[in-house]
C-alpha positions as CSV (number, residue, x, y, z in Angstrom):
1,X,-13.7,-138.5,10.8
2,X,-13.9,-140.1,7.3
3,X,-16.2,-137.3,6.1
4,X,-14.2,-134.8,7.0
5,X,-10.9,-136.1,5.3
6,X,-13.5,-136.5,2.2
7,X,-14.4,-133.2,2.1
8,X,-11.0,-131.8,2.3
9,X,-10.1,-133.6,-0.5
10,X,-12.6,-132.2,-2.7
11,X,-11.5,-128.8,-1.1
12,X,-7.8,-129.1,-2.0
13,X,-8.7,-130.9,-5.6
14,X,-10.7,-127.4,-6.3
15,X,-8.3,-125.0,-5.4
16,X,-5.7,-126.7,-7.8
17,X,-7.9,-127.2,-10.3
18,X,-8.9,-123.1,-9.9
19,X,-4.8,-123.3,-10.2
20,X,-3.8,-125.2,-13.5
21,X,-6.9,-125.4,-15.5
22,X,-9.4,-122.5,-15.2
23,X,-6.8,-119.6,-14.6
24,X,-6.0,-120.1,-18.9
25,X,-9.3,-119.4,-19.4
26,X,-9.4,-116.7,-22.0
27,X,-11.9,-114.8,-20.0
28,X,-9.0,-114.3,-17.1
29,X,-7.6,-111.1,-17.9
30,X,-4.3,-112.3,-16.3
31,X,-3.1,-114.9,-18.7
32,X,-6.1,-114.9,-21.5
33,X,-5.2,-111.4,-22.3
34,X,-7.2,-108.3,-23.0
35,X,-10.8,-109.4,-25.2
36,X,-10.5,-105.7,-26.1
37,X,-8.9,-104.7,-29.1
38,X,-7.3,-101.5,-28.3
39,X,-7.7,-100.1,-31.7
40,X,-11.4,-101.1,-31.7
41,X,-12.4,-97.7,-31.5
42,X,-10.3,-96.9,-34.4
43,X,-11.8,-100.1,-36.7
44,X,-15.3,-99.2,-35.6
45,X,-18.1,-99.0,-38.6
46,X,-19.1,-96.0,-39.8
47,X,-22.2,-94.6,-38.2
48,X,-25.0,-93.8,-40.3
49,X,-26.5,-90.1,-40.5
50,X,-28.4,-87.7,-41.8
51,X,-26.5,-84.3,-43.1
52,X,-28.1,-81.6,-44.9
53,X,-25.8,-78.8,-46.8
54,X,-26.4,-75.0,-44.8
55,X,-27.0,-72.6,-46.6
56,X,-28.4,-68.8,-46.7
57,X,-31.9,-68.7,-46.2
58,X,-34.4,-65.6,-46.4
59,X,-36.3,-65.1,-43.6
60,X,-38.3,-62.5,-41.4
61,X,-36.4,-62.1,-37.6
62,X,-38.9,-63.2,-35.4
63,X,-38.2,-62.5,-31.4
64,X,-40.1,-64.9,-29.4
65,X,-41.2,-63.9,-25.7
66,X,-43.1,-64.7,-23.5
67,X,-45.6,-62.2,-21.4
68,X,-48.6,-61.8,-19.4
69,X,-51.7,-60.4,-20.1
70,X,-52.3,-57.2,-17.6
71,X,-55.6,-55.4,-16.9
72,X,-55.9,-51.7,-18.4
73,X,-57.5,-50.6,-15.0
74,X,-57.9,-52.4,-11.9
75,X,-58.5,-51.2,-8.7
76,X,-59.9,-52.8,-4.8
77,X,-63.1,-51.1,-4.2
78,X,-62.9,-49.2,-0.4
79,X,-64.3,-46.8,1.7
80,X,-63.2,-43.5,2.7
81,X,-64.8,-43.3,5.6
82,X,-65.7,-45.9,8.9
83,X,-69.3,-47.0,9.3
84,X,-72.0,-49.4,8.8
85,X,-72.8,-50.4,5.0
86,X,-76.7,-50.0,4.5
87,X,-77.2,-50.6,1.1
88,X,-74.4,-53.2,-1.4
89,X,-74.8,-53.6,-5.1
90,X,-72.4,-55.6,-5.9
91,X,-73.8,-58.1,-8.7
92,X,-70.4,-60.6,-8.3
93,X,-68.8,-61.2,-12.0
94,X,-71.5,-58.2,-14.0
95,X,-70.0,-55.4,-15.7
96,X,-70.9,-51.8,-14.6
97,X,-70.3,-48.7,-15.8
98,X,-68.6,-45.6,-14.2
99,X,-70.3,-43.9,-11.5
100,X,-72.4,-47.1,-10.7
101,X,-73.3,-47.1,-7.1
102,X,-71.7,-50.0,-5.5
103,X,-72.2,-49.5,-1.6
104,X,-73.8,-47.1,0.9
105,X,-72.8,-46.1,4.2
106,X,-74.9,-44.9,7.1
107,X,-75.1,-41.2,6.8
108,X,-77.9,-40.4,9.2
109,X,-75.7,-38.2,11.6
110,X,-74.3,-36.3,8.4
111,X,-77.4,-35.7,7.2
112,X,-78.4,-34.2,10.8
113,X,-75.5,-31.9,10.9
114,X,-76.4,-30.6,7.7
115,X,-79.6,-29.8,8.8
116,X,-78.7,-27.5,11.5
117,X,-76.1,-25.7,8.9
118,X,-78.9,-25.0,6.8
119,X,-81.2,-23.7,9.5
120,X,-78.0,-21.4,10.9
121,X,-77.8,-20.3,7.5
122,X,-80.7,-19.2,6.5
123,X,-81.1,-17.0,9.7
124,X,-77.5,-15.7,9.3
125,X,-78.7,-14.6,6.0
126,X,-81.2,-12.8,7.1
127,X,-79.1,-10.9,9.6
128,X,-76.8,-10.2,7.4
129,X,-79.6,-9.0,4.9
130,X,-80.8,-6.6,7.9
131,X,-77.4,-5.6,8.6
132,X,-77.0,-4.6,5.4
133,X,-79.5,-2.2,5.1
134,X,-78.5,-0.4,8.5
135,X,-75.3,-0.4,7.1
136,X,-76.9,1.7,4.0
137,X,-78.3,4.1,6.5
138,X,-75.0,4.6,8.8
139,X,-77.1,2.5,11.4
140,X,-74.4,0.5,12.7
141,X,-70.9,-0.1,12.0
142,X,-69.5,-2.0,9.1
143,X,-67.0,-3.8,10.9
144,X,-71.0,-5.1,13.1
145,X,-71.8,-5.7,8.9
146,X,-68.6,-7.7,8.3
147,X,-69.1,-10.3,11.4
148,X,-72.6,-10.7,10.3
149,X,-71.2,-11.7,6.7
150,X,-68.3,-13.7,8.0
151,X,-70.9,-15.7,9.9
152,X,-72.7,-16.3,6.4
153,X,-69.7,-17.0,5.1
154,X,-68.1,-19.6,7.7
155,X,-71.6,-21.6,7.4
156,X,-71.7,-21.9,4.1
157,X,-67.8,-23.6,4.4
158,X,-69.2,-25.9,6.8
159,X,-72.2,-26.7,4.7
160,X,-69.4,-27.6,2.0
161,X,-67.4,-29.9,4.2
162,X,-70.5,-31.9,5.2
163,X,-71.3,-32.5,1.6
164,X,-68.1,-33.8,0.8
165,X,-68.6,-35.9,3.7
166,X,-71.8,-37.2,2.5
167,X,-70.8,-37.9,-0.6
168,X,-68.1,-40.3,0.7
169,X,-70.7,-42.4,2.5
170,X,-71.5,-43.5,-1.3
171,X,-69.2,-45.5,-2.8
172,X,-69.4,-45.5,-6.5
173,X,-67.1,-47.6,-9.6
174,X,-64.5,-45.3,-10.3
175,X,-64.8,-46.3,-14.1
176,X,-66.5,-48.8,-16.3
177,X,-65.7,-52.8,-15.7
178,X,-66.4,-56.2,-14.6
179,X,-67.0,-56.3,-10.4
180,X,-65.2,-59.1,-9.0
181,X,-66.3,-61.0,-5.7
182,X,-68.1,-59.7,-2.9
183,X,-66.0,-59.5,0.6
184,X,-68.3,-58.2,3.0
185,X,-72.3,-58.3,3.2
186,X,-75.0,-56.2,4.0
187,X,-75.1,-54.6,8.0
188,X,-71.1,-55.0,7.9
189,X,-69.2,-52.7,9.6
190,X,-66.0,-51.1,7.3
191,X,-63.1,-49.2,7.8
192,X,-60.8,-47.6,5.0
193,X,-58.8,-51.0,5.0
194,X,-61.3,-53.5,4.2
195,X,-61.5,-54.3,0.3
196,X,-65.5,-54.1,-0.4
197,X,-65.2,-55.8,-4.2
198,X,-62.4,-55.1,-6.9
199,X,-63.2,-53.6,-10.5
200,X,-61.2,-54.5,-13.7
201,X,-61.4,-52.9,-17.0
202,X,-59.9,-55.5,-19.7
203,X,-61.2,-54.1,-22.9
204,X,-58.7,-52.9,-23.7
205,X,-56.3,-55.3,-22.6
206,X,-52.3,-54.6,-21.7
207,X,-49.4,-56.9,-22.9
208,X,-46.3,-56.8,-21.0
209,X,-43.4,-58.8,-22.1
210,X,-39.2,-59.3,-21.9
211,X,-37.2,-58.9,-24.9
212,X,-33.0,-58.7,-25.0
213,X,-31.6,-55.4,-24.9
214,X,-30.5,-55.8,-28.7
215,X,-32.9,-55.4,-29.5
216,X,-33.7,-52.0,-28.2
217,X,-33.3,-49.9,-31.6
218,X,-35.7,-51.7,-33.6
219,X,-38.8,-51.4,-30.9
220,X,-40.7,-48.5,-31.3
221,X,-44.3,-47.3,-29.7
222,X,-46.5,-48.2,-32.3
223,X,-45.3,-51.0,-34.0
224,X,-47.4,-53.8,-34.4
225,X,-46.9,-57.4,-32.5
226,X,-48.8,-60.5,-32.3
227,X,-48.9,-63.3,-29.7
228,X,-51.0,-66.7,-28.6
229,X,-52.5,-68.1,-25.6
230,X,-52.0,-71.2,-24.6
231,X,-54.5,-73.7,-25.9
232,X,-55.5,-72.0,-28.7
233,X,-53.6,-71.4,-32.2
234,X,-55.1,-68.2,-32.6
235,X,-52.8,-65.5,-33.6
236,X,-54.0,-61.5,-31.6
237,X,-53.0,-58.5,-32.5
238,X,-51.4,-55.8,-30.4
239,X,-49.8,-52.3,-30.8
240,X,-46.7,-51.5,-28.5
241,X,-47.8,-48.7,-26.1
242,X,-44.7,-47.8,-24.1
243,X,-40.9,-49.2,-23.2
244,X,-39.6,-49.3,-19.7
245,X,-36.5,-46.6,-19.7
246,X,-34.7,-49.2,-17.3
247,X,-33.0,-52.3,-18.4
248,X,-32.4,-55.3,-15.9
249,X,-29.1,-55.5,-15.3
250,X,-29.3,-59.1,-14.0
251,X,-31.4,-60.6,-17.3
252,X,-30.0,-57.9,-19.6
253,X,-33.6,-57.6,-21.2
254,X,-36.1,-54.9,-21.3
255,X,-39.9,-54.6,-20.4
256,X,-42.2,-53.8,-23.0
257,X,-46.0,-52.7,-23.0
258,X,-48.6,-53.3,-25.9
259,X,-52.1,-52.7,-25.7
260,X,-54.7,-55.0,-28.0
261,X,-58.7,-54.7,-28.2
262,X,-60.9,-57.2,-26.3
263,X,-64.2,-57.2,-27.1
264,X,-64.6,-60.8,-27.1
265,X,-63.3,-60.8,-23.7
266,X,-61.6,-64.3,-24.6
267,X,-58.2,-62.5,-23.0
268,X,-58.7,-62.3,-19.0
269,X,-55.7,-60.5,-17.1
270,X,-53.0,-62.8,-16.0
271,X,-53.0,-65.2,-19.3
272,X,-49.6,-66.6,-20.1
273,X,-48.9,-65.5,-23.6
274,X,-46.3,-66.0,-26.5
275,X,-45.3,-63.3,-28.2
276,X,-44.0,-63.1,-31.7
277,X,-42.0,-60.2,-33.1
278,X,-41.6,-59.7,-36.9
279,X,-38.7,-57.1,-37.0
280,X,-38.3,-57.9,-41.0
281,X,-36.3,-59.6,-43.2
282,X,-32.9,-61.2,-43.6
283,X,-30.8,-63.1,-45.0
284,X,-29.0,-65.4,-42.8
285,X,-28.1,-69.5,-41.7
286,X,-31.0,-70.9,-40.6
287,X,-31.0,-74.7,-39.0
288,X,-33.5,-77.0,-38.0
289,X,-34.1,-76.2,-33.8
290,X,-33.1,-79.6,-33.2
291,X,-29.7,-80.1,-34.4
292,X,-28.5,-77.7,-31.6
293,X,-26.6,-79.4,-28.6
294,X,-26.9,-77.0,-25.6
295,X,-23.7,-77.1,-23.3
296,X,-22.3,-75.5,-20.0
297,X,-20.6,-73.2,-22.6
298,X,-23.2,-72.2,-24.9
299,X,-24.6,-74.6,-27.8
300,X,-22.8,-76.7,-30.2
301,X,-23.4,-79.0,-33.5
302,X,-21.6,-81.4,-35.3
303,X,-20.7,-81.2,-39.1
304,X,-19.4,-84.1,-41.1
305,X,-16.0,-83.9,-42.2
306,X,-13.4,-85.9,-44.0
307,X,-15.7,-88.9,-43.3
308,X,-15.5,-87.9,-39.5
309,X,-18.0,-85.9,-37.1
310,X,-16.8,-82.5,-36.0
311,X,-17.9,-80.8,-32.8
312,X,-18.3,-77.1,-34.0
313,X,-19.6,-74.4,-31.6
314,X,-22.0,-72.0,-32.4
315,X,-23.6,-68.6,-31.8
316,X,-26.9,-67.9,-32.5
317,X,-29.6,-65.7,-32.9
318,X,-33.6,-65.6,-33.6
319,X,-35.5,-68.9,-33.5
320,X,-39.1,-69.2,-35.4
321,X,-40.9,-72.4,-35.0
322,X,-38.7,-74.4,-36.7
323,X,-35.3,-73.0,-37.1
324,X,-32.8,-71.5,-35.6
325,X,-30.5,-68.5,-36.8
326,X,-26.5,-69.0,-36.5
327,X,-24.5,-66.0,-36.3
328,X,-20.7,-67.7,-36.5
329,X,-19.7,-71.2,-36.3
330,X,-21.0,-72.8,-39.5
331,X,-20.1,-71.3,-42.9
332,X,-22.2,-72.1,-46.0
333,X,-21.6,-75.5,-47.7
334,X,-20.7,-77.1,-44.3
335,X,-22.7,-80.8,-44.4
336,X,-24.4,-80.3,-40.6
337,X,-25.9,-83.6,-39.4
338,X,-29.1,-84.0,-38.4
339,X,-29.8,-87.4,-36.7
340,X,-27.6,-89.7,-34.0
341,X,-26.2,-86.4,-32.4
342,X,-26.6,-88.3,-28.7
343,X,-23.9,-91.1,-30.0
344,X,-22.0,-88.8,-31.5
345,X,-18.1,-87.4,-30.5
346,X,-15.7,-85.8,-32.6
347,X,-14.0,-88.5,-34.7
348,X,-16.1,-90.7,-35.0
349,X,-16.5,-92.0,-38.6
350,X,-19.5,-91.0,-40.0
351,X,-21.5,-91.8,-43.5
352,X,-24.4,-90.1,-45.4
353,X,-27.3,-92.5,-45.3
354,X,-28.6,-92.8,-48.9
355,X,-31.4,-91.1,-49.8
């Protein structure tokens, strides 16, 4: 029993003391007051920066893209005709030339067929050369001369078809390229749907690439564009070869083609590529690429004024590698800063760091 009146007299002495003594502590919010100074935000140091004074600057418009690298012919090797392959040259990866005969198809019942055709037609030919020359002496009718003849005639039609026949038992690269893997083997069996092998020809190679539709009056066929793969710092060079007439109405941009040599055979169809298009020289703003704030609205930066930091949106245009053009927004003279955007809001004081 004594224990428990001891313990709630520690319990009741803690309680008032929470009461009298600790609730004027000035970290209590309820009789302390607020820590806070509510014009702290106001009295708060200037911030540091970097600014830099825009200005015009001369220099080429350069439209970045990006692109693939596209085969100038490609094609999936197949048969015409059903049967059994008897003969495959297909050396996987090697480059062939055109007319290079790639497979072979059992032809031995064609082959038959035109041997009866050509026995039938040589002794048709020698009726009709006897018919002939009764015909010369009144003999025989020539309507008796004409079915002889038609005879000579309808074999020789059907001599034809097996020939074409025959030569689609031999399946040949339709141009020069490089033979890709084989899919079937030797003694296979092969109908008109099975791909035998695929043939690409990638010297030359195609570009094809996205740029906005703005662009549209300064992109000709034949002006000159280069681009980079990825991984290398090489610059290539290309020529445009054609424009697609349609423009996506979803991206608003426009698909262009341009055709570059490859005798190295360092491009391979597929590549990712960068394109770079020089379409001259301007004079416009130019920042630095990493002064721009992208927003839900567009893009933004912040210039220093009156000793205070100004959110300014911006429009802009071409980017090289280090810049970026600004169509409206800034005006010449304006001091743009260039470091502490991320802690930065409009109003905040602001000072020039010292150079």
């Amino acid at each position: 029993m004594r224990p428990l009146i001891i313990a709630g007299i520690i319990l009741v002495g803690l309680i008032l003391g929470k009461i009298f003594f600790w609730s004027n502590d000035p970290a209590d919010g309820s009789k302390g007051g607020d820590s806070k100074d509510p014009k702290g935000a106001q009295n708060a140091k200037p911030i540091p920066v970097n600014t830099i004074l825009v200005g015009i600057d001369q220099s080429n418009q350069i439209v970045f893209s990006s692109g693939s690298t596209v085969a100038n012919e490609e094609v999936e090797i197949k048969s015409e005709i059903s049967g059994k392959i008897v003969k495959l040259v297909i050396p996987e990866g090697a480059v062939v030339s055109k007319g290079t005969l790639i497979a072979k198809i059992k032809d031995d019942d064609i082959l038959a067929q035109l041997k009866k055709i050509e026995i039938e037609e040589k002794l048709a030919n020698q009726i009709e050369a006897r018919q002939k020359k009764l015909l010369d002496i009144n003999a025989i009718s020539r309507e008796e001369y004409e079915i002889s003849q038609n005879k000579v005639f309808t074999l020789n039609a059907d001599k034809e078809i097996l020939k074409v026949q025959l030569s689609r038992t031999e399946i040949r690269a339709p141009f020069s390229g490089k033979l890709g893997l084989k899919n079937i083997s030797l003694g296979a069996y092969v109908t008109p749907a099975n791909v035998i092998t695929t043939l690409v020809q990638y010297n030359p190679i195609k570009i094809d690439f996205s740029v906005p539709e703005k662009y549209l009056p300064q992109i000709k066929p034949g002006r000159n564009i280069e681009f980079q793969i990825d991984g290398e710092n090489d610059k290539f060079s290309a020529r445009i070869l054609a424009i697609d007439p349609q423009i996506d109405n979803k991206l608003r941009t426009l698909t262009v083609r341009a055709i570059a040599p490859n005798a190295s055979n360092r491009l391979l169809p597929g590549m990712f590529i960068k394109v770079l298009l020089n379409l001259g020289s301007q004079q416009s703003i130019m920042i630095p690429s990493e002064t721009v704030i992208p927003t839900m609205e567009g893009k933004k930066v912040f210039v220093k004024r009156n000793g205070k930091a100004e959110e300014v949106n911006v429009v802009s245009g071409l980017r090289n590698e280090s810049k970026l053009q600004i169509l409206s927004g800034l005006n010449v003279g304006d001091s743009l800063i260039t470091s502490g955007l991320m802690t930065l809001k409009t109003g905040t004081s602001v000072f020039t760091k010292p150079k």
